[in-house]
N, C-alpha and C positions, 0 to 999 in steps of 0.2 A: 249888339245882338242882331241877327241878320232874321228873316222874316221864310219863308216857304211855302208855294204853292203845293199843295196838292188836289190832286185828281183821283175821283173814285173811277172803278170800271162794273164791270155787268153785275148785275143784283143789287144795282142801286138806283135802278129805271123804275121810274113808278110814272102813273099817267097822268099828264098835265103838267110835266116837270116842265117843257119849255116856259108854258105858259106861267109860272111863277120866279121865270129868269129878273133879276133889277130891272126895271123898267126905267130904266136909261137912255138915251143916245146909242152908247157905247153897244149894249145889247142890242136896240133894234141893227145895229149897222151891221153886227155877227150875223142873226138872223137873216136879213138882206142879203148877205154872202152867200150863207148856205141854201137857201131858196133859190135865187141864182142856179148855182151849181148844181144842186141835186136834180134840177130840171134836165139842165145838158146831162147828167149821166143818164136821166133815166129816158131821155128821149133817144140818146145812142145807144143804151138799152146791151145790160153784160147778158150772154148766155150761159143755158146749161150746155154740157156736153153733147154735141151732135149726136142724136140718135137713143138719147136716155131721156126719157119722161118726169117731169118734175115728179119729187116725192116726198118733200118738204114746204109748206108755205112762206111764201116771197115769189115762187115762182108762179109764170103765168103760164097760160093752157100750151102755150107755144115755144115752153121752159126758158123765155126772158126772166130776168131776177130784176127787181126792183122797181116793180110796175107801181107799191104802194108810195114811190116817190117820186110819183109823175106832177102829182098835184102840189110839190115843195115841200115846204116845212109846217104848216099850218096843221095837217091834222096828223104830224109824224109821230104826235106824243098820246092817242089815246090808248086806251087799257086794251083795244081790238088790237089796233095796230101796232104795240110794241111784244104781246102776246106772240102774236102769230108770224112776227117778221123779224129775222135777226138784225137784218139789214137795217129796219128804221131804227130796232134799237141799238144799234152800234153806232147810227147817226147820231141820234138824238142824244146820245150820252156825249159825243164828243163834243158836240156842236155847246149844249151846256156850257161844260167845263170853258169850253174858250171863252161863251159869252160873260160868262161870270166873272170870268177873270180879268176880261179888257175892262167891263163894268170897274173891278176894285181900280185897273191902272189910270184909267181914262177921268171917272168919276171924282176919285175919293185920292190920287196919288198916291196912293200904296204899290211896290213893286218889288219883283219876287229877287231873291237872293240865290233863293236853287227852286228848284223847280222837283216833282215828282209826282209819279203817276202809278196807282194799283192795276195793273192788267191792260184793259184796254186805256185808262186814265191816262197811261206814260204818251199816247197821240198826241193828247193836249199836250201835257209838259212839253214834247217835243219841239209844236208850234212856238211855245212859251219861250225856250230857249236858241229858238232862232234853225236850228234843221231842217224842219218842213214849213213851207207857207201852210196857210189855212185851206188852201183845193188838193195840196198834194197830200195832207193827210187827210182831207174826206175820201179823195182815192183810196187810200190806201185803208183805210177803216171801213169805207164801202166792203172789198176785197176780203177783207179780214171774215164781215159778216156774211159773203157768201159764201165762201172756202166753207165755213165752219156750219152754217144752213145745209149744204151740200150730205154735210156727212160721209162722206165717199172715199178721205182719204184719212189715214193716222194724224194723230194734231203732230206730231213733229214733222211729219210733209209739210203741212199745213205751214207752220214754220218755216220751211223752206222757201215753199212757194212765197210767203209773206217777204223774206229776207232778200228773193231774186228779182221780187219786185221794187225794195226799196234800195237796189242797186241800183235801181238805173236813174234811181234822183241827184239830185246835183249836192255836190256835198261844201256845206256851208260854214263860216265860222259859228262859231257856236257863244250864243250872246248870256246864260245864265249856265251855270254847271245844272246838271240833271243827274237827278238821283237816281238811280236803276233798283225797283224791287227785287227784281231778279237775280242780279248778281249782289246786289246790297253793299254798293260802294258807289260813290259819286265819279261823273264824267265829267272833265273838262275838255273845251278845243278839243272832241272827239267826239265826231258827228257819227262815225263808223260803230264804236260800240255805244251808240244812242239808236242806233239803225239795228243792231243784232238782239238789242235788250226788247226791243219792238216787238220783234221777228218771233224770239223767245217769249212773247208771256203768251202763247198759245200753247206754251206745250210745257212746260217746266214752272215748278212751284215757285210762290214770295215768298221771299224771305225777310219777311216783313220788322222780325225784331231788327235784323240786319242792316235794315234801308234806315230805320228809326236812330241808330247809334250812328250812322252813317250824317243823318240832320242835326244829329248833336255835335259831331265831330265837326261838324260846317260851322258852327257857334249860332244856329237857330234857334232864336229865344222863342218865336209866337209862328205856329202855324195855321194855314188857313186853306181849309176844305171849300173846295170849289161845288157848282151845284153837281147832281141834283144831292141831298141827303147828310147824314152826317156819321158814315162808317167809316171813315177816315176819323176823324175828331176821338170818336169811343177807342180806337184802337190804339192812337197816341196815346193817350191818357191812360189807356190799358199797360203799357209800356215804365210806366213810373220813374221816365228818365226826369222831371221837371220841364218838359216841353208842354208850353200852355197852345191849348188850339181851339178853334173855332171855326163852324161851319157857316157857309153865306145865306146858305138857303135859310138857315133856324132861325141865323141873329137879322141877316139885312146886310146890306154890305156897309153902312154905315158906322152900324155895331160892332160890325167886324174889324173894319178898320181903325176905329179906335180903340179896340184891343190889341192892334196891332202894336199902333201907336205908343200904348203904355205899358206893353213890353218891350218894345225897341228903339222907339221912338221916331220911325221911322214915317216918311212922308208927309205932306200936307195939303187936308185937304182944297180942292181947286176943279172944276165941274171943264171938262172940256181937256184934259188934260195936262202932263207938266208944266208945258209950255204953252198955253192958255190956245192950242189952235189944233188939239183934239191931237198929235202925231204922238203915237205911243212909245216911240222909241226901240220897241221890241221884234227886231226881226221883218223878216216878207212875209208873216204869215197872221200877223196880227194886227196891223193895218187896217183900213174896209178894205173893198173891192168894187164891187160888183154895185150898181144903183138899184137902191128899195122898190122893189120888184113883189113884192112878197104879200103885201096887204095884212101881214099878221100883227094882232094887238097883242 
């Protein structure tokens, strides 16, 4: 039986999710990344439209976007700040999901068979399955949360614009099949409709029973909800295929993993990763990066 990540997307942000990421290695090194990075974006600093006035918050008096992530990742997860800002919370959800997930590969040798993502969640997966490194889908999830803060155009622009911008990324072998909620069929070595299923969850509905028969068809015996929350986990289980699942944030990744474990039997555990020297195996985007910069506990 094969094993599957998933990832939640928006109206799973609650405050202080970073802060109750595994407290790992694995995780601070995620963290570290994205601190790093969201610094350089936000000191090169996206605009609003020449000559329009912000009218939404995220923006500054000067209509720059993403001024609340000047500071990093440290205070991207409070209830002010994910409130008021699409942008940190489009961060902070993705940023999660990744950490959680290197947390289960790195930690505990648990690793994902297919990979899948609700709405904004499919970034992770992406990362997961090897498409985007870890900057090129903070870009690109940064983008996501300003288009849509914006309010200015139709979400199937929005879509478009998302779609135009992930053309001009480098298109990769593809190291896990990814599930698509959207179309609700799995992708192999096809990084293109991993890129359009992206593009799409702005503006067209999951088909979420779809994506579900789609993880059984894969022969996924145990799935596992990435942080923050556990509406993935209820919605499985709502589905009454016999797919058992488990969220990291509720059980631990520990607990998780051993339920992995004893439905598929999959991995073992080993602190530092497969091969005892922390390299995950998984893609350019799941890797660290960037040196611990961040000062966050």
């Amino acid at each position: 039986m094969n094993v599957a990540f998933l990832f939640p997307g928006h109206g799973s942000q609650r405050a202080g999710m970073l802060h109750r990421l595994p407290d790992t290695a694995a995780s601070a090194t995620v963290l570290a990344e994205a601190d790093w990075a969201l610094r350089q974006l936000a000191r090169r600093g996206t605009r609003g439209r020449a000559g329009n006035p912000p009218t939404v918050p995220g923006a500054g008096s000067d209509g720059s976007w993403g001024a609340e992530c000047a500071g990093g990742i440290a205070e991207l997860d409070t209830a002010e700040v994910l409130e008021s800002s699409p942008i940190a919370c489009h961060v902070a959800l993705f940023v999660a999901g990744v950490a959680g997930a290197r947390a289960l590969i790195e930690d505990e040798g648990v690793r994902p068979d297919v990979v899948g993502g609700q709405g904004l969640g499919g970034f992770a997966g992406a990362v997961l399955a090897g498409v985007l490194t870890f900057e090129e889908a903070l870009n690109a999830v940064w983008l996501r949360g300003e288009l849509l803060a914006r309010g200015e155009e139709p979400e199937a622009d929005v879509a478009i614009r998302l779609a135009q911008h992930l053309a001009t990324i480098e298109r990769r072998s593809q190291a896990v099949p990814y599930v698509s909620a959207v179309y609700g069929r799995c992708f192999r070595n096809d990084a293109n409709s991993v890129f359009e299923d992206l593009a799409r969850t702005v503006a067209y509905p999951v088909r979420w029973a779809e994506a579900v028969a789609a993880l059984v068809a894969e022969n996924v015996g145990c799935c596992v909800e990435m942080p923050p929350g556990g509406v993935l986990t209820e919605l499985v289980a709502a589905e009454r295929t016999g797919l058992r699942a488990v969220s990291v944030e509720e059980r631990g990744i520990a607990e998780a993993a051993d339920e992995v474990r004893a439905v598929t039997g999959a991995g073992e555990r080993r602190a530092g990763g497969e091969d005892g020297n922390g390299d995950s195996g998984y893609g350019p985007g799941v890797d660290g990066g960037a040196p611990d910069q961040s000062g966050f506990a």
